[in-house]
C-alpha positions as a LaTeX table, in Angstrom:
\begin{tabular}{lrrr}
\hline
Residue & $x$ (\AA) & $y$ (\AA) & $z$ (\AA) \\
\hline
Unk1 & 37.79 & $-51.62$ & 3.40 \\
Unk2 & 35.01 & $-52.96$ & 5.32 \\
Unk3 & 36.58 & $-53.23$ & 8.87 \\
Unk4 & 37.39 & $-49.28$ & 8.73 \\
Unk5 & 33.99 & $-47.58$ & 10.28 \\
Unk6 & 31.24 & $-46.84$ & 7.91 \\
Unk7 & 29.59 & $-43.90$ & 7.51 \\
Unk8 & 27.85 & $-42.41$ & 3.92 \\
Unk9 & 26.35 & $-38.77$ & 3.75 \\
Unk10 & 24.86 & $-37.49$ & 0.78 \\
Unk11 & 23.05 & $-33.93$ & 0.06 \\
Unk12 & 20.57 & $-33.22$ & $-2.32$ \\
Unk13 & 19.56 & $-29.76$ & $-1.57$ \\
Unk14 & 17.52 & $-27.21$ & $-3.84$ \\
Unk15 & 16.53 & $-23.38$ & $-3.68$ \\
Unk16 & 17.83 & $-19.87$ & $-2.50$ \\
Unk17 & 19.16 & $-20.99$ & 1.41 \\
Unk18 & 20.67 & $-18.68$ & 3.90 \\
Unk19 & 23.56 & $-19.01$ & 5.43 \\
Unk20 & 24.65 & $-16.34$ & 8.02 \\
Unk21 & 22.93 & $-18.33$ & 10.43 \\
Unk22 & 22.28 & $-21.30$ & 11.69 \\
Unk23 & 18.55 & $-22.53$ & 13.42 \\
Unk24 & 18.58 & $-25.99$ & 15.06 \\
Unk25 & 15.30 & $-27.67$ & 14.61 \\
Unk26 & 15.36 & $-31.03$ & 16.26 \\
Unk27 & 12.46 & $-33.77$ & 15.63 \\
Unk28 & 10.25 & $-33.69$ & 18.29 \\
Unk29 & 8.35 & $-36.39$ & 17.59 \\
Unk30 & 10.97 & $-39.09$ & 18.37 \\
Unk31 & 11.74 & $-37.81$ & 21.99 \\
Unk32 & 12.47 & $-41.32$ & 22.83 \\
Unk33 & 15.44 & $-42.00$ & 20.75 \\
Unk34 & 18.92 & $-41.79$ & 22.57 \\
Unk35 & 20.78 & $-40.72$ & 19.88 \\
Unk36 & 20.53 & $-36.81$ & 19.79 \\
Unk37 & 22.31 & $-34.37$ & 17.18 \\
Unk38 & 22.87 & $-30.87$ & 17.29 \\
Unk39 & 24.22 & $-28.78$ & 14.31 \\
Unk40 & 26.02 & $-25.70$ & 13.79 \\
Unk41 & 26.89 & $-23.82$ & 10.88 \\
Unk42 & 30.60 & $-23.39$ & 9.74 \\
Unk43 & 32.68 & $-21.18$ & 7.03 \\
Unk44 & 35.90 & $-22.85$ & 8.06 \\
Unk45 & 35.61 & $-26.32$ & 6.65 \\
Unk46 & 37.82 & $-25.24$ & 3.90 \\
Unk47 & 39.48 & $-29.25$ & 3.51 \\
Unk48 & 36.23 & $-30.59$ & 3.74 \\
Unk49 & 33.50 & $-28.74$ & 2.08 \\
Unk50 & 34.21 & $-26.32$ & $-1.56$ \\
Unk51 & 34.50 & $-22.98$ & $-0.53$ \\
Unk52 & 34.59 & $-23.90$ & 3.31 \\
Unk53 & 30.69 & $-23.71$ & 4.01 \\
Unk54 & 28.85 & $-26.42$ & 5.58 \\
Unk55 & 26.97 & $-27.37$ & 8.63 \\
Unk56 & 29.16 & $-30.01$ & 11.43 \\
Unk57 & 26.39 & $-32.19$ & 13.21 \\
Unk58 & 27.10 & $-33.12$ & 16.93 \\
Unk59 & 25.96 & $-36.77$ & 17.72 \\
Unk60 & 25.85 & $-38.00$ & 21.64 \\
Unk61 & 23.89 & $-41.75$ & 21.95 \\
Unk62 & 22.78 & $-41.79$ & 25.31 \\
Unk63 & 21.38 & $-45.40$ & 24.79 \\
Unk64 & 21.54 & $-48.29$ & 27.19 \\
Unk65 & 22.27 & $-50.94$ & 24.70 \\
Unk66 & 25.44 & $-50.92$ & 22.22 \\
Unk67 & 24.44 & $-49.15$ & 18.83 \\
Unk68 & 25.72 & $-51.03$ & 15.77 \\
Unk69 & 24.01 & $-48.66$ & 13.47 \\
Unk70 & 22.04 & $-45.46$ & 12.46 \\
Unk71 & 20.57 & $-43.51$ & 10.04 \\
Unk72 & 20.20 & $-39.61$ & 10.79 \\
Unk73 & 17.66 & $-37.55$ & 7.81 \\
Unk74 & 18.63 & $-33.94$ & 7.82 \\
Unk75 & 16.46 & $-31.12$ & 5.93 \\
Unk76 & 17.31 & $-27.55$ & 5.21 \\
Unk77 & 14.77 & $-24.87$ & 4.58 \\
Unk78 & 14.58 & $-21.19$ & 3.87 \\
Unk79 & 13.74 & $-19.76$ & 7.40 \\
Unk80 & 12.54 & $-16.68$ & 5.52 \\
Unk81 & 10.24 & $-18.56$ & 2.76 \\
Unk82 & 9.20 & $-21.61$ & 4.94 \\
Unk83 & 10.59 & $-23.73$ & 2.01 \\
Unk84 & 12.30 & $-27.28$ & 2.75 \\
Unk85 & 14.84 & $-28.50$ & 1.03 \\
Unk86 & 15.42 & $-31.98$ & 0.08 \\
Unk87 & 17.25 & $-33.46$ & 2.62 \\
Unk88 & 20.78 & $-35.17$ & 3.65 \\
Unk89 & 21.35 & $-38.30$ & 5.33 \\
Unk90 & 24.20 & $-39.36$ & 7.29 \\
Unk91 & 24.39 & $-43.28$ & 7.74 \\
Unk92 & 26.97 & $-45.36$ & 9.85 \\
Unk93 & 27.58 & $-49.09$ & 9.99 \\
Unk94 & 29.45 & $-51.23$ & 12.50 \\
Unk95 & 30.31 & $-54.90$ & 11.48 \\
Unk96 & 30.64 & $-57.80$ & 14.40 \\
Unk97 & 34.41 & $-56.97$ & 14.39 \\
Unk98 & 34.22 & $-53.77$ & 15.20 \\
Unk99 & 33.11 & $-51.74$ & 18.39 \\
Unk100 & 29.81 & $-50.71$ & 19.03 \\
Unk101 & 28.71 & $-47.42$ & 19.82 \\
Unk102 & 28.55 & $-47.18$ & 23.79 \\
Unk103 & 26.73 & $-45.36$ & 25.66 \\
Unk104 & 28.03 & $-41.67$ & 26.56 \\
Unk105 & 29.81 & $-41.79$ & 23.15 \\
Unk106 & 30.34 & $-38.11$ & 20.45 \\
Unk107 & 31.29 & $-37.69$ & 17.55 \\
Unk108 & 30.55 & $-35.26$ & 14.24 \\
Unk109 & 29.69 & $-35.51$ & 10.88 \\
Unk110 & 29.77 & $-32.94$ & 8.37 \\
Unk111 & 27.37 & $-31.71$ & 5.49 \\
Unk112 & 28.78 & $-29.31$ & 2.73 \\
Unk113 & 26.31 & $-26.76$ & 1.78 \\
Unk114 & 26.83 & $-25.89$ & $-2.22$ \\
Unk115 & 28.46 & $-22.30$ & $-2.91$ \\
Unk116 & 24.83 & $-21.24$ & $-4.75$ \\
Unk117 & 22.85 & $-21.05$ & $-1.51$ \\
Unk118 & 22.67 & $-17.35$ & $-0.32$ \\
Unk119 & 20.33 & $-15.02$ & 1.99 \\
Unk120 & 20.09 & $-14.48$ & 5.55 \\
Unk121 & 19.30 & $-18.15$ & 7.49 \\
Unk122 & 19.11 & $-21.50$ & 7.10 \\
Unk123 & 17.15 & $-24.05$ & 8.82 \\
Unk124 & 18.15 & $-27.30$ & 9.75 \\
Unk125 & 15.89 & $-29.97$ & 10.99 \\
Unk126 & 17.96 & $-33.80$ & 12.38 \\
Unk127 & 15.11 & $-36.65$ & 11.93 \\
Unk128 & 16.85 & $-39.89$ & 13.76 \\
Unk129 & 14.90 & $-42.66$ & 10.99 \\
Unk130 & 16.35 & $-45.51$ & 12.49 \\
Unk131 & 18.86 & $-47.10$ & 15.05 \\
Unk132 & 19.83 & $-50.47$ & 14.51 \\
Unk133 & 21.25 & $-52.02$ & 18.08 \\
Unk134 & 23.67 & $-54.80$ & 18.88 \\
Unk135 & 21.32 & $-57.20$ & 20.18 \\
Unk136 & 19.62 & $-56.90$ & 16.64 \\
Unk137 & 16.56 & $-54.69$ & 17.47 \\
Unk138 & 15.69 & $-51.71$ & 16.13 \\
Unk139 & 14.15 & $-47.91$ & 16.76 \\
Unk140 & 12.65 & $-45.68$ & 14.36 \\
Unk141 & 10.22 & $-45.08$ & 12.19 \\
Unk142 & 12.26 & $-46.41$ & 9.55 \\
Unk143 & 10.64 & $-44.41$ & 6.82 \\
Unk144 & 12.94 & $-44.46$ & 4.30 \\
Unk145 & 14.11 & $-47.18$ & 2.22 \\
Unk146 & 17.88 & $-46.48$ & 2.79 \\
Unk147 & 16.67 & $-47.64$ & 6.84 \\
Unk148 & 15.68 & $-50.76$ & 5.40 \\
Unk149 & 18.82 & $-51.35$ & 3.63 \\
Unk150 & 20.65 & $-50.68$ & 6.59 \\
Unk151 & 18.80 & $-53.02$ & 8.51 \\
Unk152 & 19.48 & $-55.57$ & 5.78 \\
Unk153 & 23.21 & $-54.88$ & 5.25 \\
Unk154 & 23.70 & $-56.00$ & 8.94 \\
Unk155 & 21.36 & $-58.64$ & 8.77 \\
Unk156 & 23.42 & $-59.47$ & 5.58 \\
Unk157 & 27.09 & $-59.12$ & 7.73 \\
Unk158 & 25.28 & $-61.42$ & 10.52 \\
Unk159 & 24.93 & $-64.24$ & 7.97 \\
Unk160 & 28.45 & $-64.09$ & 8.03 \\
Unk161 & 29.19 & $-64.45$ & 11.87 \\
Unk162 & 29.82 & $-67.89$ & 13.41 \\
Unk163 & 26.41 & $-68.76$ & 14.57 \\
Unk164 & 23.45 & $-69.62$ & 12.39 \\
Unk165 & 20.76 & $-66.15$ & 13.17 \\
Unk166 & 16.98 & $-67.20$ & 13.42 \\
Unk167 & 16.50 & $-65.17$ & 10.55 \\
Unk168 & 19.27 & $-66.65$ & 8.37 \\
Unk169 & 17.25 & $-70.08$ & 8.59 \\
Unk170 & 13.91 & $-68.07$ & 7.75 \\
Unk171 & 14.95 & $-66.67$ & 4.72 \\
Unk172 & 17.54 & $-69.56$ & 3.23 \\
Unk173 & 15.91 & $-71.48$ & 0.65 \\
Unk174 & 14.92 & $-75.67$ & 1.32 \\
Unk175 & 16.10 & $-78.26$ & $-1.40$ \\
Unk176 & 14.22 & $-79.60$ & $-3.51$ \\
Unk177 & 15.24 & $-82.55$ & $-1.89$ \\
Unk178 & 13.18 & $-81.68$ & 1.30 \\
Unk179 & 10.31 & $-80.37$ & $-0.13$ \\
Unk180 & 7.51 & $-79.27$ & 0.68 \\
Unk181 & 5.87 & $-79.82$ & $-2.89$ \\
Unk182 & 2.30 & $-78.98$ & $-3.41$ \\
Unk183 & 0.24 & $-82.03$ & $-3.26$ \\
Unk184 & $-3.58$ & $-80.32$ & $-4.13$ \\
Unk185 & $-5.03$ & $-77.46$ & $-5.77$ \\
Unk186 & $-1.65$ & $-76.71$ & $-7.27$ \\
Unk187 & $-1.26$ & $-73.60$ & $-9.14$ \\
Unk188 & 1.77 & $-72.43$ & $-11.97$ \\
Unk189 & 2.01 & $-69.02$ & $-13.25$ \\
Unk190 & 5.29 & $-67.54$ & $-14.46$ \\
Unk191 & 5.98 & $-64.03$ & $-13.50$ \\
Unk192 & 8.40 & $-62.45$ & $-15.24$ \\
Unk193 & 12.08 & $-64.62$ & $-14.81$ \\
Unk194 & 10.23 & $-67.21$ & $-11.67$ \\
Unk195 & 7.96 & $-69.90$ & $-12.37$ \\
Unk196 & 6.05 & $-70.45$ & $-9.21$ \\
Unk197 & 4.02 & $-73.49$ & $-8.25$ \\
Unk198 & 1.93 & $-73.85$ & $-4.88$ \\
Unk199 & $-0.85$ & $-74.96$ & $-3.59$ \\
Unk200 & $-1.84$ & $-77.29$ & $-0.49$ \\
Unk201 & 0.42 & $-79.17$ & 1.51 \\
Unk202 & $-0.48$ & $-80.93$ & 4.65 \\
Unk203 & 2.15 & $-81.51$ & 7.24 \\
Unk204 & 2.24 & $-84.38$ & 10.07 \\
Unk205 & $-0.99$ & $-82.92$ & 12.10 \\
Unk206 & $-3.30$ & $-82.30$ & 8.91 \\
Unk207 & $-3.43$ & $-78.95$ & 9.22 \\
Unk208 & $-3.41$ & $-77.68$ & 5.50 \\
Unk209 & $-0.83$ & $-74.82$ & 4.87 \\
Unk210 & 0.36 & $-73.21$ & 1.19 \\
Unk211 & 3.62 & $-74.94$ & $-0.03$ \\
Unk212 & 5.70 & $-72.87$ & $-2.97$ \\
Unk213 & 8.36 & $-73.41$ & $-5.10$ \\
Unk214 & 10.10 & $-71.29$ & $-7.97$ \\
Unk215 & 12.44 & $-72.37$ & $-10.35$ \\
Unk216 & 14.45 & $-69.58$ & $-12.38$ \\
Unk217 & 12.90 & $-69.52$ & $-15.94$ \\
Unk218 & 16.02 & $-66.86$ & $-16.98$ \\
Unk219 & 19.38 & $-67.81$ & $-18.14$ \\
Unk220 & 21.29 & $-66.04$ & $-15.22$ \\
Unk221 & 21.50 & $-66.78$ & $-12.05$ \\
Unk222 & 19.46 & $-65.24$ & $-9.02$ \\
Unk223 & 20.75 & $-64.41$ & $-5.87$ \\
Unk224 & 17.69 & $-63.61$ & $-4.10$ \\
Unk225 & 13.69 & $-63.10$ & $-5.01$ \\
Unk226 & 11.03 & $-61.77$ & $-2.33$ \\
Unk227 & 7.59 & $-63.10$ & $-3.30$ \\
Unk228 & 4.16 & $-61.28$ & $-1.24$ \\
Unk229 & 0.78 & $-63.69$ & $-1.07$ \\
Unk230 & $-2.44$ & $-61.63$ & $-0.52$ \\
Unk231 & $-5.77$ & $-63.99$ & 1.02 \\
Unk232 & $-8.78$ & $-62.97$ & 0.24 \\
Unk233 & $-13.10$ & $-63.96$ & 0.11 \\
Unk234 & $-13.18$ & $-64.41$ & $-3.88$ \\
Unk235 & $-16.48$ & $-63.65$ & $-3.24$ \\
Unk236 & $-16.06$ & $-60.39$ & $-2.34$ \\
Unk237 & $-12.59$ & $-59.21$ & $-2.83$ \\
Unk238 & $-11.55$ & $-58.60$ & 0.61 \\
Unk239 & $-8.00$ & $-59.14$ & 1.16 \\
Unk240 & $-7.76$ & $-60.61$ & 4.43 \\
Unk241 & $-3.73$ & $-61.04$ & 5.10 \\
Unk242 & $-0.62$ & $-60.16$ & 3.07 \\
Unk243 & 2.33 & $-62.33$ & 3.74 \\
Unk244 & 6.07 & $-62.27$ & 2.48 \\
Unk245 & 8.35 & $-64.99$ & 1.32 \\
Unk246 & 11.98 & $-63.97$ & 0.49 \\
Unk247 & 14.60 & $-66.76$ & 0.11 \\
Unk248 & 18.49 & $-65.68$ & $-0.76$ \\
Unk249 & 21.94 & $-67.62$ & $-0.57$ \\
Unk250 & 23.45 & $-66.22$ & 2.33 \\
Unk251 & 26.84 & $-66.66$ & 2.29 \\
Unk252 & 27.95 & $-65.55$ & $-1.18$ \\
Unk253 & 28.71 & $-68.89$ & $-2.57$ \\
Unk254 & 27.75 & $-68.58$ & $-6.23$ \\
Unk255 & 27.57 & $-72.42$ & $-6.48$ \\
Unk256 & 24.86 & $-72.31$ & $-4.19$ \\
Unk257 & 22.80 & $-69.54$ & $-6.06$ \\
Unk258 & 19.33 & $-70.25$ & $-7.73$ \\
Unk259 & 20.97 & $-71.68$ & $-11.00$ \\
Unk260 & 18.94 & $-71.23$ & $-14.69$ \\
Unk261 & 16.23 & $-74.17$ & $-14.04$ \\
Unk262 & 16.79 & $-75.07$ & $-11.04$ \\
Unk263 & 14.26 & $-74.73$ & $-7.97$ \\
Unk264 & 14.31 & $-73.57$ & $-4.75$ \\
Unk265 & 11.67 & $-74.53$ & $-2.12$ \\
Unk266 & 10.28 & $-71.87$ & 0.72 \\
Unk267 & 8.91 & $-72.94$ & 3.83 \\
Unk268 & 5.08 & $-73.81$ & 3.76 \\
Unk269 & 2.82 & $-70.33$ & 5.02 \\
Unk270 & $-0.24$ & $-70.70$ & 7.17 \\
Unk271 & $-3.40$ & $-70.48$ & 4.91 \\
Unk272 & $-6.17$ & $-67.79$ & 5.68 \\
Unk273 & $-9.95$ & $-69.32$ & 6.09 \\
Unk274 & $-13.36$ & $-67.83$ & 5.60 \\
Unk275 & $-16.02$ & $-67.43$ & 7.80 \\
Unk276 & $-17.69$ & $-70.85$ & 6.76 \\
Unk277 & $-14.14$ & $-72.63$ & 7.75 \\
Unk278 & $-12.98$ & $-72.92$ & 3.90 \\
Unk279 & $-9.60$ & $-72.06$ & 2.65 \\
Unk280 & $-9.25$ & $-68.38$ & 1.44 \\
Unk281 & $-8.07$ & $-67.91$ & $-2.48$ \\
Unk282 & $-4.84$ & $-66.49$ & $-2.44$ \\
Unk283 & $-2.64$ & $-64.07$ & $-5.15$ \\
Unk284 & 0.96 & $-64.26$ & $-5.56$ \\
Unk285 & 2.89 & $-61.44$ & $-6.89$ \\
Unk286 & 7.03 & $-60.89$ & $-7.45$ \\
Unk287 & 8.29 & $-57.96$ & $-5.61$ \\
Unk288 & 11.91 & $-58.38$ & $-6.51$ \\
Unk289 & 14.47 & $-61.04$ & $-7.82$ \\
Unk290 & 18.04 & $-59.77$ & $-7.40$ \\
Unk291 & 20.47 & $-61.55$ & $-10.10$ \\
Unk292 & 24.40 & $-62.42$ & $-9.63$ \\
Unk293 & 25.13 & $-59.37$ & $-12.07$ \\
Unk294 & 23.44 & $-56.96$ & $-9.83$ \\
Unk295 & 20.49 & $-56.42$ & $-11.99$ \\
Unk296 & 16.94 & $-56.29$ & $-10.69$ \\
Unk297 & 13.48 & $-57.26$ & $-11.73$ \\
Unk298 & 10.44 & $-56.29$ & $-9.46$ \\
Unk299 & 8.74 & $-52.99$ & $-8.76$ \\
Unk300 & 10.12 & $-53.15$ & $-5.06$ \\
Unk301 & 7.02 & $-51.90$ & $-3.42$ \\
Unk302 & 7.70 & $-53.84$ & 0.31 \\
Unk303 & 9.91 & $-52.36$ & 2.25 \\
Unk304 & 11.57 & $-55.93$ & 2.69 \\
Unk305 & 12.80 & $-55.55$ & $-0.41$ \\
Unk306 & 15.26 & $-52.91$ & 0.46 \\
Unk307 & 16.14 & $-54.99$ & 3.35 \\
Unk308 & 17.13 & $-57.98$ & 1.24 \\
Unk309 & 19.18 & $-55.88$ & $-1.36$ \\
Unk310 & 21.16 & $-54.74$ & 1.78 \\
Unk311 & 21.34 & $-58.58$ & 2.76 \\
Unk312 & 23.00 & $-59.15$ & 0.39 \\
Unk313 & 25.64 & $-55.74$ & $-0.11$ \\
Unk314 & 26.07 & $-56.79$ & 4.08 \\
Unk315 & 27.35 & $-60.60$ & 2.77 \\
Unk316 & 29.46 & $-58.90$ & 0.15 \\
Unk317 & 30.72 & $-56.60$ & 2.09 \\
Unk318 & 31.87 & $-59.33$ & 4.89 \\
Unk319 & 33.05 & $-61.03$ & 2.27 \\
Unk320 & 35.35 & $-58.70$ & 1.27 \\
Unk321 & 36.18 & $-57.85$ & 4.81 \\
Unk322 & 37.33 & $-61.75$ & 5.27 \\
Unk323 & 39.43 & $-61.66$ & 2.14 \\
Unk324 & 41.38 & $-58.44$ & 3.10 \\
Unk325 & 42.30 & $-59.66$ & 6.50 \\
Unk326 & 46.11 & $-60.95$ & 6.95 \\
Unk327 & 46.50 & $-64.53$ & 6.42 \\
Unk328 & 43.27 & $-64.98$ & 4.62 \\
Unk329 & 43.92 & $-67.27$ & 1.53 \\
\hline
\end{tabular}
């Protein structure tokens, strides 16, 4: 149930570990963030952890501004061998309806280390990857692509809320209806279940800008797609900007999802120019198309394509939130 507090921790941890102690090795790299976590080993967790041995992390967010959500990478090493362990993460998630996570505010978390870890110590190193605020922004390097799915997911739960978010209208697709359509140098090249067209479109002032549109060449409908346009000198090869383009339904509705030949229309980019003042050549490439069933095509190399798969578990999971609460038909 949605509306209970979130929180996922998973451990994927390999090699001879000690255990008899515990080290604390905190990231020193992110002194800034105000979440801290200390950890401390533990042979009493008995109703938690298989034979009772795990490590309890201490969190205390020290932040000014509400926290909504977080993502916490911890590593284990031999302290003897200088190996490291795969690590374990420890994720929480607060929806809209819930209470943020104030200032001054502890709690723990704990990691179960397996039975087949032995020796003498065990290091453990806390890595905050990314804090995701109430106000919507964000701290953290956010290296790992289960950040950007948690940046999505509340992005996703957002869609959900009563206002219309700045980025809901950015990333919701345009009706055919409303165009922009391509009107010169147009372009059509079917990648994998998308046929894209684009090319020039000028809008009220002249100013030329690239216009796409994709219409869903599979026979099952698509939820979402993320689409990345490189400019370049075709003269040289020089790539000269990168841009995304992701469009998704944002609300669930699988009336309103990308139907088997039907079209959606993105909003027209700003075109790159060479040095002489013509229009740069451009490449379009699919990074991911998300279908009703949960399938995926793509090989998801942006990072904003973990973000829109947890767009759209965040609407699902709202979703499912509004259907479980009393008097909801």
């Amino acid at each position: 149930m949605f509306l209970k507090h979130l929180f996922f921790f998973a451990a994927v941890i390999a090699g001879a570990l000690a255990c008899s102690q515990i080290a604390l090795a905190q990231d020193n790299a992110q002194e800034s963030s105000p979440l801290s976590v200390a950890t401390q080993f533990s042979s009493d967790l008995a109703k938690e952890c298989q034979g009772g041995r795990g490590v309890v992390a201490q969190f205390h967010y020290a932040g000014p501004k509400p926290l909504r959500g977080y993502l916490v990478v911890f590593s284990f090493a031999d302290s003897t061998t200088g190996r490291i362990t795969e690590g374990s993460w420890v994720r929480e998630i607060r929806s809209a309806d819930q209470r943020m996570i104030d200032t001054g505010s502890e709690w723990s978390r704990t990691l179960c280390i397996p039975e087949k870890f032995t020796g003498d110590t065990l290091t453990v190193t806390a890595n905050v990857d990314v804090l995701d605020f109430a106000d919507g922004s964000i701290w953290g390097p956010a290296s790992l692509a289960k950040s950007h799915e948690l940046i999505g997911t509340l992005n996703g739960i957002d869609f959900k809320g009563k206002t219309t978010t700045q980025l809901e209208r950015y990333v919701s697709p345009i009706s055919p209806q409303r165009g922009p359509f391509p009107v010169a140098d147009v372009q059509t090249q079917t990648i994998g279940p998308l046929k894209i067209e684009s090319g020039v479109w000028r809008d009220e002032h002249g100013q030329d800008l690239l216009a796409v549109n994709v219409t869903n060449e599979s026979s099952f409908p698509i939820r979402a797609y993320l689409l990345t346009t490189s400019f370049f000198d075709p003269a040289t090869g020089t790539r000269i900007r990168r841009v995304s383009t992701k469009e998704l339904e944002t609300h669930g509705n699988p009336a309103d999802y990308l139907a088997p030949g039907a079209t959606w229309v993105a909003d027209p980019r700003k075109f790159s120019y060479l040095s002489d003042g013509t229009l740069a050549s451009y490449k379009i490439s699919v990074d991911l198309v998300a279908f009703a069933d949960g399938s995926v095509f793509g090989p998801k190399k942006s990072a904003e394509s973990d973000e829109v798969l947890g767009m759209l578990r965040g609407i699902d999971a709202a979703n499912d939130s509004s259907r479980e609460t009393p008097g909801h038909p």
